[in-house]
C-alpha positions in Angstrom: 12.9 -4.8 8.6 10.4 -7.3 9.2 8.8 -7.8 6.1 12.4 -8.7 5.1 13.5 -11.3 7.8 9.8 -12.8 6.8 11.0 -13.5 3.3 13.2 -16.5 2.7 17.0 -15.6 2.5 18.5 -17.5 -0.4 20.9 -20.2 0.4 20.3 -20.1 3.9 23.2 -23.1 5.6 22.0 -26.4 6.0 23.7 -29.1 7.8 26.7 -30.6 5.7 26.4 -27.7 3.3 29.4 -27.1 1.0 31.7 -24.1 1.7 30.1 -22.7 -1.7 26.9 -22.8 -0.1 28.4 -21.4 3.1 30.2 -18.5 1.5 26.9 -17.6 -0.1 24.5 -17.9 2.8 27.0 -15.0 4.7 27.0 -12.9 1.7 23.5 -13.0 1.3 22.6 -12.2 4.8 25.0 -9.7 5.5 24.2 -8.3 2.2 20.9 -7.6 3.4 21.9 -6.6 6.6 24.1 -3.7 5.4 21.6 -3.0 3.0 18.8 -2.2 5.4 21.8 -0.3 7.9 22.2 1.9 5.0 18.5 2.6 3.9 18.1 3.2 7.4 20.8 5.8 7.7 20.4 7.2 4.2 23.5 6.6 3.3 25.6 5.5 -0.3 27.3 2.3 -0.6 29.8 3.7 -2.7 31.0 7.0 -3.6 30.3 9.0 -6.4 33.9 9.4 -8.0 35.1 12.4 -9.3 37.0 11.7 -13.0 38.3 14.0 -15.5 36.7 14.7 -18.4 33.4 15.4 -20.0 31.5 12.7 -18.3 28.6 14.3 -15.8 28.6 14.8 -12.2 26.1 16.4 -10.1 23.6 16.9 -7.7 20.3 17.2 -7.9 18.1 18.7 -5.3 15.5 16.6 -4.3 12.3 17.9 -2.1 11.2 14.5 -1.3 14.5 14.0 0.8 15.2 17.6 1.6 18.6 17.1 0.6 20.9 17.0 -3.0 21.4 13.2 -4.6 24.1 12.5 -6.4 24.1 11.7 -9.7 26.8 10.0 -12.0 24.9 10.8 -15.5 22.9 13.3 -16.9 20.0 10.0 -17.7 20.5 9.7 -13.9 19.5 12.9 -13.1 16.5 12.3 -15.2 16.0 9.8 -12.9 15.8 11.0 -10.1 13.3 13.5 -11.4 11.2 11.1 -12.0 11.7 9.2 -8.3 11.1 12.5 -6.5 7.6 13.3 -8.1 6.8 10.3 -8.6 3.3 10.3 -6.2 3.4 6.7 -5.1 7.6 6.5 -4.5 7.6 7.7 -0.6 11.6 7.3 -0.5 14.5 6.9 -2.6 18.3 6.0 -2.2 21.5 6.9 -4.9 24.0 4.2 -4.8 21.9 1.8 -1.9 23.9 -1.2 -1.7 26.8 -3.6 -2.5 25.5 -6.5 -4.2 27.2 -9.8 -5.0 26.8 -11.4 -8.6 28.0 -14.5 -10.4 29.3 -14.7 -14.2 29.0 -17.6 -16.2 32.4 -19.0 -14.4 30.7 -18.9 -10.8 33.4 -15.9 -9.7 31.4 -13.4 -7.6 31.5 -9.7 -8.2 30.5 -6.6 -6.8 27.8 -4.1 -8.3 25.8 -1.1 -7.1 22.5 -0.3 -8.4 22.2 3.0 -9.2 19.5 3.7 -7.1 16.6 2.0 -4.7 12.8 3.1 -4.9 10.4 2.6 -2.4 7.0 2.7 -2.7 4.1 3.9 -0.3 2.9 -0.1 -0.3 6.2 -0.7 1.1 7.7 -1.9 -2.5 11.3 -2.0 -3.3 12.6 -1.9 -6.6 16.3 -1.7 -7.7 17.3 0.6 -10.8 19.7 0.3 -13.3 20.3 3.6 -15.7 21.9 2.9 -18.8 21.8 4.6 -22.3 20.8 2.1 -25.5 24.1 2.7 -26.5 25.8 1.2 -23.2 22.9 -2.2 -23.7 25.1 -2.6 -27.4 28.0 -3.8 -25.7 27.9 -7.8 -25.0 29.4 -6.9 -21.7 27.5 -5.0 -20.2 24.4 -6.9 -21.2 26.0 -10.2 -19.8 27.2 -8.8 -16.3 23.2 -6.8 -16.0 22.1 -10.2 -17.3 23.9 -12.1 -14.3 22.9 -9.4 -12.3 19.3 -9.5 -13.0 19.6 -13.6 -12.5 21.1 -12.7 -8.8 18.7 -10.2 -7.5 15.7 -12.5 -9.3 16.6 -15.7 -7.0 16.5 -13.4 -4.1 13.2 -12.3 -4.6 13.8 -8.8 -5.3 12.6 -7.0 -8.0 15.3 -5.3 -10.8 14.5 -3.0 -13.3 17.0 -1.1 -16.3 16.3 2.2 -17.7 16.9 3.8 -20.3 16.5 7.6 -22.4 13.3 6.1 -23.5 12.3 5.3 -20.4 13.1 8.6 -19.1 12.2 10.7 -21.7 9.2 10.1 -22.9 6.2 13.1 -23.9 4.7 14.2 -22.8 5.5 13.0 -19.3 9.2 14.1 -19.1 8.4 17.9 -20.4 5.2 17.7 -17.6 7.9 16.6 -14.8 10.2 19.0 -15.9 7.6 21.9 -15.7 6.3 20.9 -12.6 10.1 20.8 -11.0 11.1 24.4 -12.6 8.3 26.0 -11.9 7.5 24.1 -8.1 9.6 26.5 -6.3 9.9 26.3 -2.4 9.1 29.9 -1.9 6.0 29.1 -3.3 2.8 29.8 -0.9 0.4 26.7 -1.1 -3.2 27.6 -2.4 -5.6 27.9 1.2 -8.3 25.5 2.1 -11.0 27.9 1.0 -9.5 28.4 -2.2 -9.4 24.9 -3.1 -12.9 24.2 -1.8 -14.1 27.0 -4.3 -12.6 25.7 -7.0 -13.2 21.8 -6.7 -16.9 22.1 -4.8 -18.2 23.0 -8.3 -16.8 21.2 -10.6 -14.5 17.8 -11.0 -12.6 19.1 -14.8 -10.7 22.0 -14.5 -8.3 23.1 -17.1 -4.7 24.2 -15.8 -5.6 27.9 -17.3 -8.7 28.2 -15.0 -6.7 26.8 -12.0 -3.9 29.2 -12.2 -5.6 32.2 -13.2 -8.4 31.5 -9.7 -5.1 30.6 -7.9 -3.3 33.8 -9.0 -0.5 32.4 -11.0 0.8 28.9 -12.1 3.6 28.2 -9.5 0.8 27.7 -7.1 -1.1 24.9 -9.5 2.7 23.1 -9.9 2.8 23.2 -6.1 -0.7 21.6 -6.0 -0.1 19.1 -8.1 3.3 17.9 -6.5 1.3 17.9 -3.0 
């Protein structure tokens, strides 16, 4: 909370201000405000929707949260993959906050990133998902566009991704083995053990490691540690 009250709010009143200016100043700090209420309380801005059809909708169970995220894609669920190994991302929230854009007419708007990252520095960053075939259409590169405009005069960081992002080797196939094969059942290797193993050497193939460690789960439960 207070590294955000130290940063500048955008559009902050001044005397004789406009009611442009005005409307903006409250929507920028009660933006924030409900923003950090619901990182705080780990909570969605907006709920996932149920729709007919063939479109995705899940959960995915995440062991840095203890708890399932929802997902609205099967790129976000990819995602979230990603932010829950991740080694330097210490927290992460689906559906964060209600944010306020302008278009090129000066009408506000609502969107919700699809999720926040945080990392162990105490970096933010906003995410966008979207396929390469969703960035195609003009509109949805013009309202991310505006989008990317509004969060970038506030100071906070934006990023899109996309399958490429996501999927790419031989990271994605690395995550996904260490995320199928990471069970929580899974005993963690002792203090002895590990001492035997790195005391002697620093490069250790992941053969070596699983056969000493009596199996491989236990060197995918090391390396998510």
């Amino acid at each position: 909370v207070s590294r955000c009250l130290r940063k500048p709010v955008n559009g902050l009143v001044r005397l004789h201000a406009t009611p442009a200016e005005v409307l903006d100043s409250v929507e920028s700090i009660f933006g924030w405000m409900a923003s950090l209420c619901l990182r705080h309380l780990d909570m969605r801005a907006r709920t996932v929707i149920t729709r007919s059809g063939t479109r995705f909708r899940g959960k995915f169970p995440s062991e840095k949260l203890d708890r399932m995220v929802h997902c609205e894609s099967f790129h976000e669920r990819d995602a979230v993959l990603h932010l829950d190994i991740h080694p330097q991302i210490v927290h992460f929230q689906e559906q964060p906050s209600e944010e306020i854009y302008y278009d090129e007419k000066g009408e506000a708007h609502r969107y919700y990133p699809d999720f926040l990252a945080r990392f162990e520095d105490g970096w933010e960053l906003l995410i966008e998902v979207k396929t390469k075939r969703d960035l195609k259409r003009l509109a949805v590169r013009t309202k991310l566009a505006a989008v990317a405009k509004r969060l970038e005069e506030q100071g906070r960081p934006f990023r899109v991704l996309t399958e490429d992002d996501l999927h790419r080797q031989p990271l994605f196939g690395n995550l996904q083995r260490i995320h199928s094969g990471c069970k929580r059942g899974t005993p963690q290797a002792t203090r002895d053990q590990l001492a035997g193993l790195f005391g002697a050497s620093r490069s250790l193939s992941f053969g070596y490691l699983s056969e000493r460690l009596e199996g491989e789960a236990r060197v995918l439960r090391l390396l998510r540690s």
